[in-house]
MIKOL-239296 format. One record per residue (C-alpha): residue in three letters; z, x, y. Coordinates in steps of 0.2 Angstrom, whole numbers, plus 5000, padded with zeros to 4 digits. Layout:
BEGIN
+------+------+------+------+
| resn |    Z |    X |    Y |
+------+------+------+------+
|  ALA |    Z |    X |    Y |
...
+------+------+------+------+
***
This chain:
BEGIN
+------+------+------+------+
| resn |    Z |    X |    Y |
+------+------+------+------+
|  UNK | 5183 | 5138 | 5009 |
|  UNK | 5177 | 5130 | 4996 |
|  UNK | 5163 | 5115 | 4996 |
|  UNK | 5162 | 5100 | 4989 |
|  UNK | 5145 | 5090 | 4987 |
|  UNK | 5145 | 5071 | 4981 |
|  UNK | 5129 | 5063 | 4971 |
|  UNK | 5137 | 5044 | 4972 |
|  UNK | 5148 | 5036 | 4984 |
|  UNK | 5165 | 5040 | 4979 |
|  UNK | 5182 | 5032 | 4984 |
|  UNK | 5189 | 5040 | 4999 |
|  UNK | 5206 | 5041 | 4988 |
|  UNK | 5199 | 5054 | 4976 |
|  UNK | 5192 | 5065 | 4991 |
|  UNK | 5207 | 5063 | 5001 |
|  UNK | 5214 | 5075 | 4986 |
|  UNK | 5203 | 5090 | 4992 |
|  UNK | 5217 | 5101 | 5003 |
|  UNK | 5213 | 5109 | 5020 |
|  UNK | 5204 | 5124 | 5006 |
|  UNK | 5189 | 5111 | 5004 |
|  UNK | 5175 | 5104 | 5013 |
|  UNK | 5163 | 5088 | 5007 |
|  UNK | 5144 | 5093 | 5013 |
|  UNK | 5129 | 5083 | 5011 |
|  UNK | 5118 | 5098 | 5003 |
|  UNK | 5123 | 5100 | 4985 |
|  UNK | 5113 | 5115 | 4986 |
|  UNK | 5128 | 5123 | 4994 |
|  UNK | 5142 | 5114 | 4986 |
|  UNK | 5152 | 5124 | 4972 |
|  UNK | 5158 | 5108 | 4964 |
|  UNK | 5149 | 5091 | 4962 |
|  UNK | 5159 | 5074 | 4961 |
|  UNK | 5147 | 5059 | 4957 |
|  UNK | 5151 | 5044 | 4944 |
|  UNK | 5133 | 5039 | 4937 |
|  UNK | 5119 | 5050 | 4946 |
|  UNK | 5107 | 5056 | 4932 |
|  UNK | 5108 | 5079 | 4935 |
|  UNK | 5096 | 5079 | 4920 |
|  UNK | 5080 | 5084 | 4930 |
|  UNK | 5091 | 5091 | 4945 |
|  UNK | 5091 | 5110 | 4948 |
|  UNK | 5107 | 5119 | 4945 |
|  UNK | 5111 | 5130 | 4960 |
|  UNK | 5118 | 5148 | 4958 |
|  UNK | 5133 | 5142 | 4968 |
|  UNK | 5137 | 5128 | 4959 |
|  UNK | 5154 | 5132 | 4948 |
|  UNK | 5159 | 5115 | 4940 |
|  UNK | 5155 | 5098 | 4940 |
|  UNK | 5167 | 5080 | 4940 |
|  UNK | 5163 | 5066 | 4932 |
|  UNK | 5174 | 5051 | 4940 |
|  UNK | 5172 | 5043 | 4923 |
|  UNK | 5174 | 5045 | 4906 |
|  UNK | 5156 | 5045 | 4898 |
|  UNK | 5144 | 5062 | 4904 |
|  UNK | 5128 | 5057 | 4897 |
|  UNK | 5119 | 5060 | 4912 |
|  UNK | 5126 | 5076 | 4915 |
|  UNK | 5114 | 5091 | 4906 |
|  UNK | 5130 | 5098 | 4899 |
|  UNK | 5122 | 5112 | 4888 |
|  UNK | 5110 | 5117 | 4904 |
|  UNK | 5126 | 5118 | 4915 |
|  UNK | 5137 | 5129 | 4900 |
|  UNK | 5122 | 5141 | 4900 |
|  UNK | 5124 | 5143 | 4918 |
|  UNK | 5143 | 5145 | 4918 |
|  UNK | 5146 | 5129 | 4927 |
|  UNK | 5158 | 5118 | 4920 |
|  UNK | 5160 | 5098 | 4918 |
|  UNK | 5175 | 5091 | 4920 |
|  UNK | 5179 | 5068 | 4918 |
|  UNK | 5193 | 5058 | 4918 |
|  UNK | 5196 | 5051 | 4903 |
|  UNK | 5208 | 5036 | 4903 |
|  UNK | 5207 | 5035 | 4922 |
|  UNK | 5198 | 5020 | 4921 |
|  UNK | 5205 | 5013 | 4903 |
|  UNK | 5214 | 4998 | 4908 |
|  UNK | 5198 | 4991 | 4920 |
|  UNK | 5191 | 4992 | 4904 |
|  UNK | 5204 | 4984 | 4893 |
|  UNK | 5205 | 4971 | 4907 |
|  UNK | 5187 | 4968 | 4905 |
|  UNK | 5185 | 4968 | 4887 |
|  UNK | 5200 | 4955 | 4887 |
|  UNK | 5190 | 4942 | 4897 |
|  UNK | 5176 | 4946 | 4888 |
|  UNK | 5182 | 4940 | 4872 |
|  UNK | 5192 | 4924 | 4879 |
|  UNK | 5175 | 4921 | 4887 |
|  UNK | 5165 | 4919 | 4872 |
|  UNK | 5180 | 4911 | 4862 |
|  UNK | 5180 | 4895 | 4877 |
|  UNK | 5162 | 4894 | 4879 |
|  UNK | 5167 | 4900 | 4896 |
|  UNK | 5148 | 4906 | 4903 |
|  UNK | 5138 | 4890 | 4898 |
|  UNK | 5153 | 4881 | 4905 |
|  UNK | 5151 | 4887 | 4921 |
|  UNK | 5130 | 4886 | 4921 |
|  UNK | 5133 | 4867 | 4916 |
|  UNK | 5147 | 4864 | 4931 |
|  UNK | 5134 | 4874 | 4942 |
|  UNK | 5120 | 4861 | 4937 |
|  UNK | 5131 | 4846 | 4943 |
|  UNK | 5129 | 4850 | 4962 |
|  UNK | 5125 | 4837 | 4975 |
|  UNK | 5126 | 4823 | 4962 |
|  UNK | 5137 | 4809 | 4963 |
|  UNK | 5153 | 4804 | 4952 |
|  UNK | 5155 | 4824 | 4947 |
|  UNK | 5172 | 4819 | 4941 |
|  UNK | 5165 | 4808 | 4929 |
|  UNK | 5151 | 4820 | 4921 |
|  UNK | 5164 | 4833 | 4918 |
|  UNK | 5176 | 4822 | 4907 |
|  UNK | 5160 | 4816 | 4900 |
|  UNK | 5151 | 4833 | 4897 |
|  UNK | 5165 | 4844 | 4895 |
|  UNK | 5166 | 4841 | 4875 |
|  UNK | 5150 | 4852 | 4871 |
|  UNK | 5158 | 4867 | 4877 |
|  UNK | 5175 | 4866 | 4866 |
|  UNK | 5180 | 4882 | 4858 |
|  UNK | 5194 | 4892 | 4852 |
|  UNK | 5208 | 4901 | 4855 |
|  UNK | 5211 | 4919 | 4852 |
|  UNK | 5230 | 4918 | 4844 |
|  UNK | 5229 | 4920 | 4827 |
|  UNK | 5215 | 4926 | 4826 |
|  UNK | 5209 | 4945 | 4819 |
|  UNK | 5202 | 4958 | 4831 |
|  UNK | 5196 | 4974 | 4824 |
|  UNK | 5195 | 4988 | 4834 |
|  UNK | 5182 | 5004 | 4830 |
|  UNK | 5190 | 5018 | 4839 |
|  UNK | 5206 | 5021 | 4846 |
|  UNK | 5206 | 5032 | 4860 |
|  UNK | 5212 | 5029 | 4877 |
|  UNK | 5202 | 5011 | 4881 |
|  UNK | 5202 | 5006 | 4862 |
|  UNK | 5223 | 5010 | 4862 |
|  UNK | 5226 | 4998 | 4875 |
|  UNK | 5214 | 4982 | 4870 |
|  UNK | 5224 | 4983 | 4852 |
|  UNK | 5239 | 4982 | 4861 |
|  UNK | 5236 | 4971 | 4871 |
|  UNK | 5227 | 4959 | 4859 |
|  UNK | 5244 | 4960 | 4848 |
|  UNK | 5254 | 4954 | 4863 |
|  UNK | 5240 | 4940 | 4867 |
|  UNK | 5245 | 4936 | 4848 |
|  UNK | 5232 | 4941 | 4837 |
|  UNK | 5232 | 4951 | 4821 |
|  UNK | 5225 | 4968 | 4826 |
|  UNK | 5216 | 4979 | 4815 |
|  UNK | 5210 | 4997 | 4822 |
|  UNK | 5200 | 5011 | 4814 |
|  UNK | 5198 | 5028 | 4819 |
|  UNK | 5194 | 5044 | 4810 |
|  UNK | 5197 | 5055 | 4822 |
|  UNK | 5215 | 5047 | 4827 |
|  UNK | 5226 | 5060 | 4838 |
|  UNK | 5244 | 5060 | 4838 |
|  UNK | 5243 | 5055 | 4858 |
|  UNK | 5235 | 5040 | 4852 |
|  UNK | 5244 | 5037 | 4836 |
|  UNK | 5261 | 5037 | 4848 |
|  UNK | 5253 | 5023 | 4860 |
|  UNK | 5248 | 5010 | 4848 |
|  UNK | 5258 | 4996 | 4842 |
|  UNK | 5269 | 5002 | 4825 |
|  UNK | 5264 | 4986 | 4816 |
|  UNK | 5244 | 4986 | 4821 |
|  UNK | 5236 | 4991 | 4804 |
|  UNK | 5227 | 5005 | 4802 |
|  UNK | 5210 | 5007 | 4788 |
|  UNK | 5202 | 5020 | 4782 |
|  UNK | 5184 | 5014 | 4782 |
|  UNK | 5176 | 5000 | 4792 |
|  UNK | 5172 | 4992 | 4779 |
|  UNK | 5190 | 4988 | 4776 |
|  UNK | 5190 | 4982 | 4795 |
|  UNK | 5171 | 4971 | 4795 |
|  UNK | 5174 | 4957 | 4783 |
|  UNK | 5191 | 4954 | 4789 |
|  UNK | 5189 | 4951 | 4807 |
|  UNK | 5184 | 4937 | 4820 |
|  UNK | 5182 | 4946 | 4833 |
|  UNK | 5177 | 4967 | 4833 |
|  UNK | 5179 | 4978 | 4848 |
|  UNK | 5170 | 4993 | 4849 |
|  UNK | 5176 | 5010 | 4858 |
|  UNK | 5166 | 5025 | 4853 |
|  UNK | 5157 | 5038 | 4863 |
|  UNK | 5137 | 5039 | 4858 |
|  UNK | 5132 | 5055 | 4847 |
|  UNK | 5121 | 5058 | 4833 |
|  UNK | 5130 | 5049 | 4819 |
|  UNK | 5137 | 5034 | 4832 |
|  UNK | 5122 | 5027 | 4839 |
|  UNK | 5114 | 5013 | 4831 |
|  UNK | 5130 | 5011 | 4821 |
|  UNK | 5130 | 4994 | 4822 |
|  UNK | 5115 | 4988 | 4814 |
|  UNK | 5109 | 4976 | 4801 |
|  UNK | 5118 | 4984 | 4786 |
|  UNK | 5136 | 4984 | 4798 |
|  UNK | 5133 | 4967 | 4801 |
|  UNK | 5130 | 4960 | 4785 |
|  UNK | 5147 | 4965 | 4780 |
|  UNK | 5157 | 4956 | 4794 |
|  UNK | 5164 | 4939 | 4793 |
|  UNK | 5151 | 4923 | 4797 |
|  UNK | 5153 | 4918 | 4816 |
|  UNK | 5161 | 4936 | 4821 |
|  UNK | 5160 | 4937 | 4839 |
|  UNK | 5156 | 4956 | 4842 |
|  UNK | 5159 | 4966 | 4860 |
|  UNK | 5153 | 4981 | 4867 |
|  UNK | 5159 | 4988 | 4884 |
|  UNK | 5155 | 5005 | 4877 |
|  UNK | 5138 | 5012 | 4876 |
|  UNK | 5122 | 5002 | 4874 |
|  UNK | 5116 | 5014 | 4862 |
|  UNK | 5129 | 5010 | 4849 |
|  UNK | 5121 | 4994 | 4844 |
|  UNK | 5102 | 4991 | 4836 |
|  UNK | 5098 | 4976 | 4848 |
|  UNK | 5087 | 4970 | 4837 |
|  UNK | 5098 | 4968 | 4822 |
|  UNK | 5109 | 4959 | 4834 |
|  UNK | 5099 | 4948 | 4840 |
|  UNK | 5092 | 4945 | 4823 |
|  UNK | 5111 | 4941 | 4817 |
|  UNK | 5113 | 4931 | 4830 |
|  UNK | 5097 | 4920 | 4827 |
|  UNK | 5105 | 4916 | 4809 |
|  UNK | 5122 | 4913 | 4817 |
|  UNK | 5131 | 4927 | 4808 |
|  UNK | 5135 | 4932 | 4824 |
|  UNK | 5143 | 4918 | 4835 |
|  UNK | 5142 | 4928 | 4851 |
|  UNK | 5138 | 4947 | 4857 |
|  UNK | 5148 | 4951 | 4873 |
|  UNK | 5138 | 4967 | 4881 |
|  UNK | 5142 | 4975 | 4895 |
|  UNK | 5126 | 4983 | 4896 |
|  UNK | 5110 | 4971 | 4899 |
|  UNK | 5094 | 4976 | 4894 |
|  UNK | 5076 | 4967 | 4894 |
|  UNK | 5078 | 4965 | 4875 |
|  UNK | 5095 | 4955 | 4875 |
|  UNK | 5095 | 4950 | 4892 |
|  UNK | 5095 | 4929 | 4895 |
|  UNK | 5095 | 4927 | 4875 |
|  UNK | 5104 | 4913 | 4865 |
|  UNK | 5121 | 4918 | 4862 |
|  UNK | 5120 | 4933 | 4871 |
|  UNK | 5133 | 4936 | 4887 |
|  UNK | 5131 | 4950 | 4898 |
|  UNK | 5142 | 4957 | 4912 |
|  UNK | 5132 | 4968 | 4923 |
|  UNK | 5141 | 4985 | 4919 |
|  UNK | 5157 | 4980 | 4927 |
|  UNK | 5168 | 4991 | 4914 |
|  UNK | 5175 | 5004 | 4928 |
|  UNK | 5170 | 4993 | 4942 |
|  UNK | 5187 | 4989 | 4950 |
|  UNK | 5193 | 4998 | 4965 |
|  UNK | 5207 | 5004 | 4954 |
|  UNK | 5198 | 5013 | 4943 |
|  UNK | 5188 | 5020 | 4955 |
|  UNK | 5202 | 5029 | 4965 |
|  UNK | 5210 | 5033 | 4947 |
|  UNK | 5193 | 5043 | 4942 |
|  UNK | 5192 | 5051 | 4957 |
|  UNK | 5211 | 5057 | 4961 |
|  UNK | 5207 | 5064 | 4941 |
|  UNK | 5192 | 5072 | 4945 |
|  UNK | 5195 | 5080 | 4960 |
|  UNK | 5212 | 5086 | 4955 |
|  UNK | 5201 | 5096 | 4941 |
|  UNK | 5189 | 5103 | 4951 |
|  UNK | 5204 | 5110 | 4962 |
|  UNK | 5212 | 5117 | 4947 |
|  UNK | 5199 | 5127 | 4941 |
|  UNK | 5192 | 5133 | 4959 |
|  UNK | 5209 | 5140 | 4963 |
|  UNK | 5217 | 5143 | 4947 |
|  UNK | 5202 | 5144 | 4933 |
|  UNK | 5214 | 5132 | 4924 |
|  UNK | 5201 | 5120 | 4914 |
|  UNK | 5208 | 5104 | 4907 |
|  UNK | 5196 | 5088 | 4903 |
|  UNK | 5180 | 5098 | 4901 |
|  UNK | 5168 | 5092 | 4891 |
|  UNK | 5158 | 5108 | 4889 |
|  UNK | 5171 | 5119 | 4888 |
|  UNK | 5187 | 5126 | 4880 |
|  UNK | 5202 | 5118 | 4887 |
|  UNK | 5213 | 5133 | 4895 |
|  UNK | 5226 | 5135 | 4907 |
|  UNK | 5238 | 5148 | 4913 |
|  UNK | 5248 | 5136 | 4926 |
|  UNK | 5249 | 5139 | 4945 |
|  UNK | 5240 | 5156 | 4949 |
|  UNK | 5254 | 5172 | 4954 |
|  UNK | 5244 | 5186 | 4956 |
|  UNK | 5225 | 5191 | 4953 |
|  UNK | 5215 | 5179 | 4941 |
|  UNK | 5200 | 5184 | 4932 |
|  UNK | 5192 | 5170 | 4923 |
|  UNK | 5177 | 5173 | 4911 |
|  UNK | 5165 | 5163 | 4905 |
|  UNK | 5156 | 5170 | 4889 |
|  UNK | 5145 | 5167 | 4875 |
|  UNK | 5161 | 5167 | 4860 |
|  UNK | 5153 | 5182 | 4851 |
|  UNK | 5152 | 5194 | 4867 |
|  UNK | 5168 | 5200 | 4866 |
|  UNK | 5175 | 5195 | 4883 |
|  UNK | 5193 | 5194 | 4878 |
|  UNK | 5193 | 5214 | 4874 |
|  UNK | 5186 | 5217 | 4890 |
|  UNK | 5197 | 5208 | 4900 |
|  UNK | 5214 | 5211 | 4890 |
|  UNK | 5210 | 5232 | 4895 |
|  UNK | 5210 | 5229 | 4912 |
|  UNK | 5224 | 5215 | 4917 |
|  UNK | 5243 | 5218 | 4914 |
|  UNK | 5250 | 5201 | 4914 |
|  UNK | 5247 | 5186 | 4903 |
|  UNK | 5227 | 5183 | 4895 |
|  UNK | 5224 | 5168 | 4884 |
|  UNK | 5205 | 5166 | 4875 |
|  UNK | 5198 | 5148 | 4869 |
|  UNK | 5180 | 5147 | 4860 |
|  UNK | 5170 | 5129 | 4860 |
|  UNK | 5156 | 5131 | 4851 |
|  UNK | 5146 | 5144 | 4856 |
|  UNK | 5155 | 5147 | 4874 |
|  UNK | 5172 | 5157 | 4876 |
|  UNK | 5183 | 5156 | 4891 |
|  UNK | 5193 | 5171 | 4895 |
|  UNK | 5209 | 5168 | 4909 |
|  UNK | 5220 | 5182 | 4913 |
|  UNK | 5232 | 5185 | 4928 |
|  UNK | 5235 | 5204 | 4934 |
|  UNK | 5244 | 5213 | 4949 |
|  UNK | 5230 | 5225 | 4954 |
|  UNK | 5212 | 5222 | 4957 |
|  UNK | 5199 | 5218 | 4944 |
|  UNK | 5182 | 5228 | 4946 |
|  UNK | 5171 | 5212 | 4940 |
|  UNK | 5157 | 5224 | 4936 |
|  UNK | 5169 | 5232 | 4923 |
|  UNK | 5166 | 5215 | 4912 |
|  UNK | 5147 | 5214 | 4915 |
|  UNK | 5138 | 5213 | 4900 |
|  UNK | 5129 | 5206 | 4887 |
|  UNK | 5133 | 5187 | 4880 |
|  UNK | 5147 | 5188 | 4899 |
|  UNK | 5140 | 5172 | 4907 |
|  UNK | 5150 | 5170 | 4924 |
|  UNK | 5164 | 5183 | 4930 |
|  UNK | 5177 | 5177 | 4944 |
|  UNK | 5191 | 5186 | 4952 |
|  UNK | 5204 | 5173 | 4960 |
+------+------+------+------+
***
């Protein structure tokens, strides 16, 4: 019997996933898988019987993924599980700033208990006239799962789409629109674009990436989105861009006390995965992994570790997790006599192999061997 511990309320959907083999307890302490959505792990401490985590979302920045691959313990999200709540989100977003939609509604709201509201609205309405989005040009930086879907659907909406993405896969390439343009640099994509839509996880050469230098190449009066990661943006730069009215409007789906309230400035209180959709999507996903590699030692969607799979478990499974130099693979492959596959992530290995005897765990015990398991 396997145990499942939860660090967030998640949708009863997901957990109705774990077969009669699971049970949900309230001390993670026990639990050998954790599900949670946005629970911060960093300062929590790792118990020996923890074997994976699940990250009902997409992002893991609050998840100590190095900590948890030292320990053998590995994270799983969902990515995609929560793409078109996004998309959906990111849509509105933009027609909100393109129709002055947010002061509009703050004005209407101000009208309250007065007489002749009819009236004031015909007169009044004209400060808030704005645009519409056809015909206009959308950039998109970064063209995953989220970013694939706002391209497309800004094409249908009839926009000129313009997408950039170094790192392009061919899962991707298949899902986009044949006639959306693709460029090789953004700053082929800044200058040419009304509106620019970001969708890129934060690392060490993305965050910030929008700063004072990216905005001076865009067009005058861009409207710029992020329903990605705060940290992608130098607030500061934005809000300085903003001031001068290079920027018309910064839709931000993560307020903060610097941008929070400001001229020009609108701000949706995370809402990105928040729909009840998305919620059951990231949870069937993330619980459906943790099965997988609790019974099988399949791992598919990890973040900190090779993606390796042998199907549906047959016999005996051994599954090894390993520092990549401590020659696991070797190890196992002498003592199994069915199939072995070996996959190396950075520094870590993973070792799966099915057998029809026994396999003496101790027989693999060694140096750089991080976590052994017999299934």
């Amino acid at each position: 019997m396997y145990k499942i511990g939860t660090l967030n309320k998640i949708s009863p959907v997901g957990l109705a996933r774990l077969t009669d083999e699971y049970t949900v307890v309230e001390d993670v302490q026990e639990a050998n898988g954790i599900i949670l959505r946005s629970y911060d792990m960093h300062e929590m401490e790792l118990s020996e019987n923890l074997l994976a985590v699940g990250r009902a979302g997409a992002g893991v920045n609050n998840i100590p993924l190095d900590k948890c691959a030292a320990q053998g313990i590995v994270v799983f999200n969902a990515p995609g599980a929560n793409a078109n709540a996004v998309k959906e989100l990111c849509l509105s977003g933009m027609l909100m700033a393109a129709r002055n939609v947010p002061a509009g509604l703050a004005w209407a709201g101000t009208l309250v208990g007065t007489e002749g509201v009819g009236k004031a609205v015909e007169k009044g309405k004209g400060q808030f006239a704005g645009t519409e989005i056809q015909g206009k040009t959308l950039g998109v930086i970064g063209l995953g799962a989220i970013g694939v879907l706002v391209a497309n659907a800004a094409e249908t909406l009839g926009m000129d789409v313009i997408g950039y993405d170094p790192f392009l896969s061919v899962k991707a390439a298949h899902s986009l629109s044949n006639t959306i343009e693709i460029v090789d640099a953004l700053k082929d994509l800044y200058p040419r674009c009304d509106y620019i839509s970001i969708h890129v996880p934060v690392m060490d050469d993305t965050k910030g990436m929008i700063d004072a230098a990216a905005i001076a190449q865009m067009k005058d009066g861009v409207v710029f989105l992020n329903f990605a990661r705060d940290k992608l943006v130098n607030d500061a730069d934005m809000l300085a861009a903003l001031e001068a009215g290079k920027v018309r409007k910064y839709v931000t789906d993560f307020p903060n006390d610097t941008v929070i309230g400001k001229e020009g400035v609108i701000a949706t209180p995370h809402l990105g995965a928040s729909s009840a959709e998305a919620e059951d999507n990231c949870a069937v996903m993330a619980a459906n992994e943790l099965m997988d590699y609790l019974e099988n030692g399949n791992i598919v969607n990890s973040v900190n570790m090779p993606a390796c799979t042998l199907g549906p478990k047959k016999g005996t499974r051994v599954a090894v997790i390993s520092k990549a130099d401590a020659g696991a693979l070797e190890k196992v492959a002498a003592l199994v006599d069915g199939d072995v596959v070996n996959k190396t992530r950075g520094d870590y290995a993973y070792t799966l192999a099915e057998t029809s005897g026994d396999i003496d765990a101790s027989a693999i015990a060694g140096e750089g061997i991080i976590r052994v398991r017999v299934l």
